[in-house]
N, C-alpha and C positions, 0 to 999 in steps of 0.2 A: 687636297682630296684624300691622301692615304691619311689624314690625321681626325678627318669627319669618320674615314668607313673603320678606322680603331676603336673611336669612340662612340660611332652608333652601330656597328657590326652585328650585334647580341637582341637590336632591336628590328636592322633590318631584314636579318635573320627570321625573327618573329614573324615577321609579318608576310615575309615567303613560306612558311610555313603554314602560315593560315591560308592563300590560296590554295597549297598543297592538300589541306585537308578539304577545304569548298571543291576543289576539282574533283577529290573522289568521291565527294557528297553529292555532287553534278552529276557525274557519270553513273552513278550507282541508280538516281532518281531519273535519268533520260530512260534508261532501261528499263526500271519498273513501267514506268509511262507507256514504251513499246510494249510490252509483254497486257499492259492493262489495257490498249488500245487492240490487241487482238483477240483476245476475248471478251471484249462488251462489243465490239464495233469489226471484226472479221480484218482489221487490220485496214479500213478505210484512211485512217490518219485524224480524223475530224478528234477522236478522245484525245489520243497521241498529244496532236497539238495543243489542245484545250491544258491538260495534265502538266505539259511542259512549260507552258507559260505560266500558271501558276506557283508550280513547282523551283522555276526559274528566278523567279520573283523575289520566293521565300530564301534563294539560298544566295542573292545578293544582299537582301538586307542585312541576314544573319552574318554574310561575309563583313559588310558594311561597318556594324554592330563590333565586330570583334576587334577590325581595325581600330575601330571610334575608339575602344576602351583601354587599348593597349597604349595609343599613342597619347591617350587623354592623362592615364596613366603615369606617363612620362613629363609631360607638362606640369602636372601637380609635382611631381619630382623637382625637376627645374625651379618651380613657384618657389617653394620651400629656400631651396641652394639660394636664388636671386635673392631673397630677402634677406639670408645669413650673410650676404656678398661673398659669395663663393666664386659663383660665375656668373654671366652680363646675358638677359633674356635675347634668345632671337628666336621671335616670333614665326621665323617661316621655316625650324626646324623640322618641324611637324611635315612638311611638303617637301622638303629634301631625304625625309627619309624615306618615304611613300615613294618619291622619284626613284631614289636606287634601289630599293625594293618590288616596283615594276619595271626597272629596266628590260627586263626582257619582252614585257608587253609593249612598249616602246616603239623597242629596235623591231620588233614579227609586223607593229603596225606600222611603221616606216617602211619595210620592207615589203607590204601584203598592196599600199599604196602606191610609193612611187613604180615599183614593176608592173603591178596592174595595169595603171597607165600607160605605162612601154608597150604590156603585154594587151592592150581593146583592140578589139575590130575594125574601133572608127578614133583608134589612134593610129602608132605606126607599127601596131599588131606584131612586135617581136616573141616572136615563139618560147625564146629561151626566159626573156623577162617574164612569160607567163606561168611557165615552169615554175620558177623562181616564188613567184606568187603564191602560187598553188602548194607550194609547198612549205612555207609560210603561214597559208593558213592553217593547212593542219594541223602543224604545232602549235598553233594558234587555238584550234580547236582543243585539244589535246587539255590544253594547261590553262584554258580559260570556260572549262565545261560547264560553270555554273550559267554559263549567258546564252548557253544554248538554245532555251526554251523563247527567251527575247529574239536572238536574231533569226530564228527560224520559224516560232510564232507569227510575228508584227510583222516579219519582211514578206511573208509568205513563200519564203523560197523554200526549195524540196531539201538541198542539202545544203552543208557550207560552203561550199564553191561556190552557190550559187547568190551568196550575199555579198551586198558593198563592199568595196575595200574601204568604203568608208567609217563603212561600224566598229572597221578595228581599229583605226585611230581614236574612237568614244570610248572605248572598254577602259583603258587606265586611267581615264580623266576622275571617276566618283571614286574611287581609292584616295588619290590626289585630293580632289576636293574636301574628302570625309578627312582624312588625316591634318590638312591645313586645320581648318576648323577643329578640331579634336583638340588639341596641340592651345590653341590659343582660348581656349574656353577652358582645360586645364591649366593655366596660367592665370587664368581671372577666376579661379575655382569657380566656375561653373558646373552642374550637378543634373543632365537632363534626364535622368531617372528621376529624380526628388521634384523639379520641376512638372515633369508630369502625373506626378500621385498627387502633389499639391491642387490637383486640375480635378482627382475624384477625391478626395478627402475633405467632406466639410468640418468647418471652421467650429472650433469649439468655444461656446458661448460662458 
């Protein structure tokens, strides 16, 4: 383990830093939202939410988008080194990195879950577990501000307390997925920019 986070440190690095920027990009755009829902709409919620779902939307992709390229990035790296037999492809580096690079998303969603459970109603409703939870989520909310607009959008709930503890077990999984995929499509030089202009560019006769 200490000899993977040596050698991809500088990438997992990377890619906490790109949350770090989507969170301020998150929180910067929940706010304009509030502030545009009180002047067109006297602060009803109805723009609010409309704004943030969309809003929400664009700043996962983009989050999406940045992971895709960095770790795709690296895979064409990789490509390269395998064919000079430098070093021996493994295909799931792409999702190990993405792993320790959301570990804190993880561990807040492990923790947002099973205390939750501790802490229901119509469980064995411990107090402290729900604490526990709660407080969880907010650092949860905190450093995952771009998903805002989704889990308080779709769920329809007023605040973040008030959403599943299930949604925060989903939040790392499209990181995870998007970086898997990234990883192994730059290893097969895959190109889906060029693929998709291929899609508006006709064919020259």
């Amino acid at each position: 383990m200490r000899e993977f986070l040596d050698k991809n440190g500088r990438l997992i690095w990377r890619l906490v830093l790109n949350q770090i920027g989507l969170t301020v990009f998150g929180l910067m755009t929940s706010m304009a939202a509030s502030a545009l829902d009180v002047s067109m709409s006297n602060g009803d919620g109805v723009v609010r939410r409309t704004c943030m779902i969309w809003v929400s939307v664009f700043s996962i992709l983009f989050y999406m988008y940045i992971d895709y390229m960095a770790i795709k990035e690296e895979g064409q790296r990789d490509k390269i080194r395998a064919d000079a037999g430098r070093i021996k492809l493994d295909i799931w580096r792409g999702a190990k990195i993405a792993l320790c690079a959301g570990a804190l998303n993880i561990l807040l969603a492990v923790f947002i879950f099973v205390f939750g459970l501790l802490g229901a109603e119509n469980g064995p409703a411990l107090e402290w577990a729900g604490g526990i939870s709660g407080s969880a989520k907010m650092i949860a909310a905190i450093i995952q501000a771009m998903y805002w607009g989704v889990m308080l959008g779709w769920s329809g709930a007023a605040t973040i307390g008030e959403v599943t503890p299930f949604a925060f077990i989903l939040i790392p999984l499209p990181a995870i997925a998007i970086s898997t995929v990234a990883y192994i499509l730059g290893t097969r030089e895959f190109s889906l920019v060029k693929n998709i202009k291929k899609l508006f560019t006709p064919e020259s006769k």
